[in-house]
C-alpha positions in Angstrom: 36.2 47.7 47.4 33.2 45.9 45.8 35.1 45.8 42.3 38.0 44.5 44.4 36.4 41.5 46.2 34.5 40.2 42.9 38.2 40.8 40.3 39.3 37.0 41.6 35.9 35.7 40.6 35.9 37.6 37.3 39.1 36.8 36.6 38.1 33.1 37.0 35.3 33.5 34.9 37.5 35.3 32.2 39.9 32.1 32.1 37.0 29.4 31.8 35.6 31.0 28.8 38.4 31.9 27.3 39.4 27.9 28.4 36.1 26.9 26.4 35.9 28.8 23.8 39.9 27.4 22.9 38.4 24.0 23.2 35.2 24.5 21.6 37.2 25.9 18.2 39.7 23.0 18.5 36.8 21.0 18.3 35.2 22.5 15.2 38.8 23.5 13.5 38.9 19.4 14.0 35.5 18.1 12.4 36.1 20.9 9.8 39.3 19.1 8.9 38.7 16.7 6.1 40.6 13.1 6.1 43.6 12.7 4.2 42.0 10.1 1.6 39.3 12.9 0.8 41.8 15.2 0.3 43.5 13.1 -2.0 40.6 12.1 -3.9 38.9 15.4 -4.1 40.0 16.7 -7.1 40.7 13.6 -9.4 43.9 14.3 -11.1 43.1 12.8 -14.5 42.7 15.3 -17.5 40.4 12.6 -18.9 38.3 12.6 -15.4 34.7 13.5 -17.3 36.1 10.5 -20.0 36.4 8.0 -17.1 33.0 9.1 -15.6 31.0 8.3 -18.7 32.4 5.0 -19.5 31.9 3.6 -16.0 28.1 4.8 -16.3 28.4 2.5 -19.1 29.6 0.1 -17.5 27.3 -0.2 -15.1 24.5 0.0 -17.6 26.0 -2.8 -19.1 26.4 -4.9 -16.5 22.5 -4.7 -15.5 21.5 -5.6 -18.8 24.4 -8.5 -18.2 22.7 -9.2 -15.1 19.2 -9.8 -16.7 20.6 -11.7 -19.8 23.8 -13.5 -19.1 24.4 -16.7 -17.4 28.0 -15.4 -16.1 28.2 -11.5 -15.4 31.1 -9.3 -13.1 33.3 -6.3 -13.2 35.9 -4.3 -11.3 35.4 -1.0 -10.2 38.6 1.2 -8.6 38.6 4.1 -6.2 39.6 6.1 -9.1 36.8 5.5 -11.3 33.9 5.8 -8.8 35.5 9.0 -7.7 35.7 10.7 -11.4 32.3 9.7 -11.5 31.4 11.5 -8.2 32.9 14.5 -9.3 31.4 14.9 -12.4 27.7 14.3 -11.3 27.4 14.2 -7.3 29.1 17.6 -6.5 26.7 20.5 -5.9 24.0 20.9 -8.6 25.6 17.7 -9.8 23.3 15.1 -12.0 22.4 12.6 -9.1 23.4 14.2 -6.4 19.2 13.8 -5.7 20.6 10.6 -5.0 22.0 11.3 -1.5 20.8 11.8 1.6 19.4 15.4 2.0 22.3 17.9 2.5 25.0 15.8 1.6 27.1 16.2 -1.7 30.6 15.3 -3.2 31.9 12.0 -1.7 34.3 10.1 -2.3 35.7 6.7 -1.4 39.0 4.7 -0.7 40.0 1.5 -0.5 42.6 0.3 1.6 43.7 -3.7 2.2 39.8 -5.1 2.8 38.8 -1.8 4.2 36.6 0.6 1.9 36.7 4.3 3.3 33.2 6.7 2.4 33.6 10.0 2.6 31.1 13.1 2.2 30.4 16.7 2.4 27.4 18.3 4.5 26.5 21.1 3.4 28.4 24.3 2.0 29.9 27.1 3.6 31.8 28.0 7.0 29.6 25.2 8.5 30.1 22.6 6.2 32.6 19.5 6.3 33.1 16.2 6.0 31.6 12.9 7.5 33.3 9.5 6.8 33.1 6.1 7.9 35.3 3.2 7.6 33.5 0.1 6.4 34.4 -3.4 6.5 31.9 -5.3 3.5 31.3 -9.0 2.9 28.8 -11.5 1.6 26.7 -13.5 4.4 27.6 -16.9 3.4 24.3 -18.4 4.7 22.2 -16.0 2.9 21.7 -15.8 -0.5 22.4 -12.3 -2.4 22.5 -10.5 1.3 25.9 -8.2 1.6 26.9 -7.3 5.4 28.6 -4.0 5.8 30.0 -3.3 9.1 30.6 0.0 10.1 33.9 0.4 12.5 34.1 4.0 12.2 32.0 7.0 11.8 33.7 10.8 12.1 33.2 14.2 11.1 36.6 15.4 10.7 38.4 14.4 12.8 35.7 14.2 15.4 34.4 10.4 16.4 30.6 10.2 16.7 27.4 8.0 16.4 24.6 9.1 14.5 21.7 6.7 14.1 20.1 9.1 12.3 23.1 8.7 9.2 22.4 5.1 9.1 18.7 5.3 8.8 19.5 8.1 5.9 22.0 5.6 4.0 19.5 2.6 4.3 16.4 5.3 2.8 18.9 5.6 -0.1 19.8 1.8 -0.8 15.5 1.0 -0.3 15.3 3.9 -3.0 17.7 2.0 -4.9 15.2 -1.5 -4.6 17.2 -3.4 -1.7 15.8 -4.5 1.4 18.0 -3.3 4.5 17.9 -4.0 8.1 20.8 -3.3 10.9 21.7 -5.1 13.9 24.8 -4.2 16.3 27.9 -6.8 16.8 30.5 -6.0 19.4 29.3 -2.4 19.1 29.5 -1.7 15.9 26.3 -1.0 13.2 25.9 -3.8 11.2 23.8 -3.4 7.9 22.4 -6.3 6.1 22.2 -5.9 2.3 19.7 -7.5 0.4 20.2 -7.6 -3.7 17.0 -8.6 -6.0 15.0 -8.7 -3.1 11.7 -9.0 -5.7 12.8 -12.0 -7.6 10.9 -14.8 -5.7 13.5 -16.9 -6.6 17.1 -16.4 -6.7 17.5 -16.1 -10.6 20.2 -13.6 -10.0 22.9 -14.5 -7.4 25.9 -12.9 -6.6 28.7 -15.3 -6.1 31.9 -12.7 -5.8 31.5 -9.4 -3.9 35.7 -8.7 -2.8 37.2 -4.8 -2.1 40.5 -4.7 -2.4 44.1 -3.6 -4.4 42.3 -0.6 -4.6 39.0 -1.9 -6.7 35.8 -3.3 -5.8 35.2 -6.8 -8.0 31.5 -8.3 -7.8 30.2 -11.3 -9.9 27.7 -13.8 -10.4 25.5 -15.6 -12.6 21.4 -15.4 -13.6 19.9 -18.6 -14.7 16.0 -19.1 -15.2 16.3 -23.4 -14.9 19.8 -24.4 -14.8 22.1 -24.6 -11.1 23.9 -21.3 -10.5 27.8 -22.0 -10.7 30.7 -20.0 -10.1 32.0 -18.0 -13.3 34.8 -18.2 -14.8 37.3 -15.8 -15.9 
């Protein structure tokens, strides 16, 4: 009788876990599932991928030293570049993976209209997957050398979520990197605000051209020690 009275509760029981634990692996099956841009980008289909990496460390070599002894400096940079490079030195065990925030590895980026896409994995194994943001970037056209990047979106998976936390880790890596970075919110959204050559204590260096889109990222300028800074030309 007793076994009787309590099956209804039981069975209630039975359903609600069975009810939670359906949601609770839809939830991880969805912030296991990786974007469709990472996807695409994961394994760069280039034979020449490890080619590509090497001359755009070059390049970017060679536009600091442009940087520190031209008047008129800039270059392009596609998605398909940056993400040879990532996955030749920012994979597991990877050159500078260092470089990233603690546990994170592999990204990779898009670039879509004026939107860039970031994407990363955390961690390895059954617990690992991927967190990506969507980012809207411009420069402040009050401030000099000062890059806004606004952040509409922030996911793992499929799963939407706000992590402070993230946004405190990116900014540690850009101060690593010399920049000065503070955020602010605007209608919601994380607002980061940039700061290049933040120890020149004047503006020598000035970037005049910071644009993402048709799937690069262009950014120019000039350095001058006495004379006006002036757009480049091409």
């Amino acid at each position: 009788m007793r076994l009787r009275r309590w099956r209804p509760f039981l069975i209630a029981v039975a359903l609600l876990l069975s009810a939670a634990a359906l949601v609770s692996a839809g939830v991880l099956a969805a912030a296991k599932r990786a974007p469709a841009f990472y996807t695409a980008a994961e394994r760069p289909a280039d034979f020449d991928a490890l080619e590509r990496a090497a001359k755009l460390q070059t390049r970017v070599t060679d536009l600091q030293n442009d940087i520190r002894s031209r008047e008129a400096w800039g270059d392009a940079f596609t998605a398909d570049d940056l993400n040879a490079f990532f996955a030749e030195n920012l994979g597991p065990g990877g050159r500078f993976v260092d470089a990233l925030p603690p546990g994170f590895h592999s990204p990779r980026v898009h670039i879509e209209g004026d939107r860039l896409f970031l994407g990363a994995k955390y961690r390895e194994g059954f617990w690992s997957g991927v967190v990506w943001t969507e980012l809207r970037v411009w420069l402040v056209a009050d401030q000099t050398n000062v890059m806004a990047v606004e952040v509409l979106g922030l996911r793992a998976g499929r799963v939407p979520f706000g992590s402070q936390s993230i946004l405190d880790k990116l900014g540690d890596v850009a101060r690593d990197a010399g920049l000065e970075v503070t955020w602010y919110r605007h209608n919601g959204n994380a607002v980061g605000l940039f700061k290049f050559f933040p120890k020149q204590q004047r503006a020598t260096s000035q970037i005049l051209t910071l644009e993402i889109g048709d799937g690069k990222l262009t950014v120019a300028g000039n350095s001058a020690q006495d004379a006006p800074l002036a757009v480049p030309r091409n």
